[in-house]
C-alpha positions in Angstrom: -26.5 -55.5 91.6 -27.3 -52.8 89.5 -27.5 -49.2 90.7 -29.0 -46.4 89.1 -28.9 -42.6 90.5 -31.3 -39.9 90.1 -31.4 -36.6 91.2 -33.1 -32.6 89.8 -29.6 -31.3 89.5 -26.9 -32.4 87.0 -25.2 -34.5 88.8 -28.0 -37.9 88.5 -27.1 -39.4 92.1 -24.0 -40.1 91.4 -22.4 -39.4 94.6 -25.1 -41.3 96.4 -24.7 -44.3 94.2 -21.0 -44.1 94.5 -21.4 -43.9 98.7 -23.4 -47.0 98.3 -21.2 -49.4 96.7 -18.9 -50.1 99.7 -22.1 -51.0 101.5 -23.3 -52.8 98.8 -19.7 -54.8 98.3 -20.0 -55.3 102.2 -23.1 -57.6 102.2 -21.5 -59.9 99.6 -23.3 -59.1 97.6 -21.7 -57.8 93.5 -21.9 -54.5 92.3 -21.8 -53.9 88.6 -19.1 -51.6 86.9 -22.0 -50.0 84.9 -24.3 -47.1 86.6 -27.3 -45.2 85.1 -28.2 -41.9 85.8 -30.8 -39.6 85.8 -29.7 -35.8 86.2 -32.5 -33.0 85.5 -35.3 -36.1 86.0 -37.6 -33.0 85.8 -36.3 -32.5 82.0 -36.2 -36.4 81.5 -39.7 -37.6 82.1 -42.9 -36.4 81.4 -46.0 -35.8 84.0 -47.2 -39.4 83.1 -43.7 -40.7 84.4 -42.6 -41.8 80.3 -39.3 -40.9 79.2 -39.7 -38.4 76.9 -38.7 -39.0 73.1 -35.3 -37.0 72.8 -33.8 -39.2 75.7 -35.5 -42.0 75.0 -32.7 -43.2 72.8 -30.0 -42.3 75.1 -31.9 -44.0 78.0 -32.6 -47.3 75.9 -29.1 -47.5 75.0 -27.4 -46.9 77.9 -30.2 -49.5 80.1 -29.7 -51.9 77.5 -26.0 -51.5 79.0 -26.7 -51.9 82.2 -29.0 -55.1 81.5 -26.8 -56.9 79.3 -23.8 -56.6 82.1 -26.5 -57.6 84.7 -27.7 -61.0 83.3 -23.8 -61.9 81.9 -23.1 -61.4 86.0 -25.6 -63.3 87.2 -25.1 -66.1 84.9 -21.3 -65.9 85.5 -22.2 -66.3 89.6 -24.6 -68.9 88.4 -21.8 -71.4 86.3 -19.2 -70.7 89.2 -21.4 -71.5 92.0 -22.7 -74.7 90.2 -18.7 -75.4 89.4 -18.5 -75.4 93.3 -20.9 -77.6 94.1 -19.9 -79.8 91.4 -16.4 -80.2 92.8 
């Protein structure tokens, strides 16, 4: 599971994120070791909700993170369920 935190004040969620990933853990279900956040959203986005062009790199980067470590999880799950069944 991937969590992202936002927040208008500097901090981007992250203590709200971090409070949910023992309740996250707890419903078995995986959370990932990579968090984005969005401090200042007011600064971030524009009235049309798009990310305005002197984050936008930051933002692409560090999502492109967060979905590369998502789909290598759920295919690791995947192969080590399958290897369960399978033996």
């Amino acid at each position: 599971m991937a969590l992202a935190g936002v927040s208008n004040g500097s901090w981007g969620g992250v203590r709200a994120v971090e409070a949910l990933v023992p309740a996250v853990r707890e419903t078995g279900l995986v959370a990932l070791s990579w968090d984005v956040y969005f401090p200042r959203i007011q600064d971030i986005f524009d009235e049309e909700g798009s990310i305005k062009s002197e984050h936008q790199e930051l933002y692409e980067k560090n999502l492109g993170k967060l979905y590369r470590e998502l789909i290598w999880m759920a295919r690791l799950l995947k192969k080590g369920r399958q290897e369960l069944e399978n033996s």
